[in-house]
C-alpha positions, 0 to 999 in steps of 0.5 A: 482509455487508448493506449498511448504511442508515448509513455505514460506520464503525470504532471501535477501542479507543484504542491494451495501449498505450504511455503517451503523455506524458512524464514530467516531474518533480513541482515543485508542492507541495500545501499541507494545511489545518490540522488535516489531516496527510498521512502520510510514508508509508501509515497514517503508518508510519515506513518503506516497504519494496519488494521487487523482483526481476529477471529473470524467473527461476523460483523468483520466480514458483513460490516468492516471488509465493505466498509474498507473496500468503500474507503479504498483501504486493505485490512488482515483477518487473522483466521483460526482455521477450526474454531468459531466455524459456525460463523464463518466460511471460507467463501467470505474469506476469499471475498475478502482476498479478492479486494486485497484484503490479507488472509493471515493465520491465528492458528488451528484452534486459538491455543496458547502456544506456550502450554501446548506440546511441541507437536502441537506447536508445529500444527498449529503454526503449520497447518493453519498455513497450508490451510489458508493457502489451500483455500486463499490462492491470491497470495501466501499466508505469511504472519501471524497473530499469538493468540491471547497475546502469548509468545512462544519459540520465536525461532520455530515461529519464524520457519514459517512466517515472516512476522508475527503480531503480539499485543504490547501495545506500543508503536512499532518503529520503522524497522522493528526491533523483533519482526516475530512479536510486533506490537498492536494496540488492543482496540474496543471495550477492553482495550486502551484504545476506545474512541475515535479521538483515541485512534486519530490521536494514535494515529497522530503519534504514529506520523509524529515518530515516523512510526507503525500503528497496528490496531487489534480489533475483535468484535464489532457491534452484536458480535459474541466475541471479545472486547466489541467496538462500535462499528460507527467508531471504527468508520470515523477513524477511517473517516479521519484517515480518508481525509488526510492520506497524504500523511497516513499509509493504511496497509495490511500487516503482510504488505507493511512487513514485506515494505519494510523488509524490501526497503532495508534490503535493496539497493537502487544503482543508476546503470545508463543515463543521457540528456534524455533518459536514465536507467536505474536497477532495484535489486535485493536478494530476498524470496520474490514469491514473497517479497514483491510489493512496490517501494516508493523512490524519488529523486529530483527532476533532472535540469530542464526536464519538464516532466518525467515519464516512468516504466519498468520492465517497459511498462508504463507506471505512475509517477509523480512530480512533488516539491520538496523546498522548493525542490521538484522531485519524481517520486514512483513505486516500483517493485524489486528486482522487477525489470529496468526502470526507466526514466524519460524527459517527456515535454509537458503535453497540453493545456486549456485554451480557456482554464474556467470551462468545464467539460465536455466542452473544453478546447484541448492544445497539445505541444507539437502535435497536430492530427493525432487521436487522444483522450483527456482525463480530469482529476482533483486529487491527482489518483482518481483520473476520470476521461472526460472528452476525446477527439482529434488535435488540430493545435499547438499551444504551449501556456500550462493553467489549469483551473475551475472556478470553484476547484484547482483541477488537474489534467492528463492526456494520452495519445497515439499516432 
């Protein structure tokens, strides 16, 4: 798609090397300026879900990373660096990191920590690390899961790692109570969780609290590992997930400690503002080598703004009109301490001549602007925008309807002089 000579803009229909810090736990709480909201969790949906797996066994590698990279969700394989190696390499793992998927440690050699020396202790959180970092170079290793389920010193867990995953098996608040022993549900044979109404049902309660629910998955199908799942059951959840993504988040353990952390810790300021733009900070005090995902801020549209186009540190970055009672809010995903954001009164840029004809034969109209190359794209779901016709403007038209005759559709148009 042509780059555009306005910014980038969506109207919807209103509905190697270990890490050398220590980790200490977040206490500053940001402060968020009015009107600006920070959402609980990502696009202010009512519940995070996290997938992790243990053990590096097969069938997580050759059945369940595609099955998430197809679903477009993210997964963690917490990883024992020096055990199982006969069926595991690290060119599955930095495979898996390529999609997005997060590489954690499960330690050096899946000990329980409590019975080992103190020596040991410290090698086994180490060096799995440095590990891991060596091999993933993506992004830093930075959780971990207690094998067994057992807990040892918190505070030496925490020189290395931002959380750590335990097995109590409850839902995990919005900010949680102890970062070092976060709570999963075992899922499988041996596990409370078993069927793919049990997941949704988890899942449920999880939007129901505004909460996390952390699943802890070892085998799939003929895996020799612990507690086997169905591979088919674990399908039917993401099945379930896919089809109601405005109500769940599904992220990686990593992504949703660094989420939550970010959003208790920044503060969102408005710096400059006129009839036609507003500026706005996102700064918090935190590692930037480690806490760099997006958090989700919405704030209502200005009056007699027609649409809203968003950037940061002058690029350009989605942003999405939603109506919330009747409210007609600007929500966007930005990264802390990333640049100026800046948001700008944008008119709304084009529509259908004649809303019931499909592509390619469309006749598109946009206000104002005569003679200018653009191109067109289409979607249904608001995300998956696909071009579907370019050409050069010879009209003005200012009615916005947009409409199939078997599907409501949705349109977006960049242009350049």
């Amino acid at each position: 798609m042509k780059k555009s000579g306005l910014r980038f803009f969506l109207f919807a229909s209103v509905v190697g090397f270990s890490i050398a810090v220590v980790f200490v736990p977040v206490s500053r709480a940001g402060s968020v300026a009015a009107p600006y909201e920070i959402g609980t969790w990502e696009g202010f949906r009512p519940a995070a879900i996290s997938y992790t797996f243990d053990d590096n066994l097969p069938n997580q590698y050759a059945i369940a990373v595609p099955m998430f990279h197809a679903a477009g969700f993210k997964l963690t394989l917490f990883t024992v660096v020096n055990t199982w190696v006969g069926t595991f390499t690290w060119s599955q793992a930095q495979m898996a990191a390529a999609y997005g998927e997060e590489i954690a440690s499960h330690t050096m050699t899946h000990p329980t920590l409590t019975a080992v020396p103190a020596a040991q202790l410290t090698n086994e959180l180490a060096n799995s690390q440095s590990n891991i970092n060596v091999q993933i170079t993506n992004e830093l290793c930075v959780t971990l899961a207690y094998p067994n389920c057992v807990v040892p010193n918190e505070s030496i867990v925490a020189q290395y790692y931002i959380a750590a995953r335990g097995c109590s098996g409850q839902l995990v608040t919005s900010t949680p109570l102890d970062f070092m022993n976060i709570s999963s549900f075992v899922c499988g044979s041996a596990g409370s969780i078993q069927t793919a109404a049990q997941f949704n049902n988890q899942a449920n309660a999880a939007a129901v609290a505004k909460a996390w629910c952390v699943y802890l998955i070892h085998a799939l199908d003929s895996d020799n590992g612990y507690s086997p799942l169905p591979s088919a059951t674990l399908q039917a959840s993401l099945n379930y997930l896919s089809a109601n993504q405005d109500k769940f988040w599904v992220e990686t353990f990593g992504n949703v400690v660094r989420y939550i952390r970010e959003r208790n810790a920044s503060s969102v300021t408005e710096t400059a503002s006129s009839m036609n733009s507003l500026t706005v900070q996102v700064t918090n005090i935190l590692n930037n080598l480690i806490y760099n995902y997006p958090i989700t801020l919405r704030r209502p549209v200005p009056a007699n703004w027609p649409a809203v186009a968003v950037t940061q540190n002058n690029q350009p970055i989605t942003a999405r009109l939603v109506a919330i009672n009747s409210t007609n809010y600007v929500m966007f995903d930005v990264v802390p301490n990333g640049g100026d954001i800046v948001l700008s009164k944008t008119v709304l840029p084009f529509t259908l001549s004649n809303p019931v004809v499909t592509p390619p034969s469309l006749s598109f109209r946009l206000n104002g602007q005569t003679g200018v190359t653009y191109t067109v794209c289409s979607s249904t779901d608001l995300v998956n925008w696909l071009p579907v016709q370019s050409n050069t403007l010879v009209d003005v038209y200012t009615n916005v309807t947009v409409g199939t005759a078997d599907a409501l559709q949705f349109y977006r148009a960049q242009w350049a002089p």
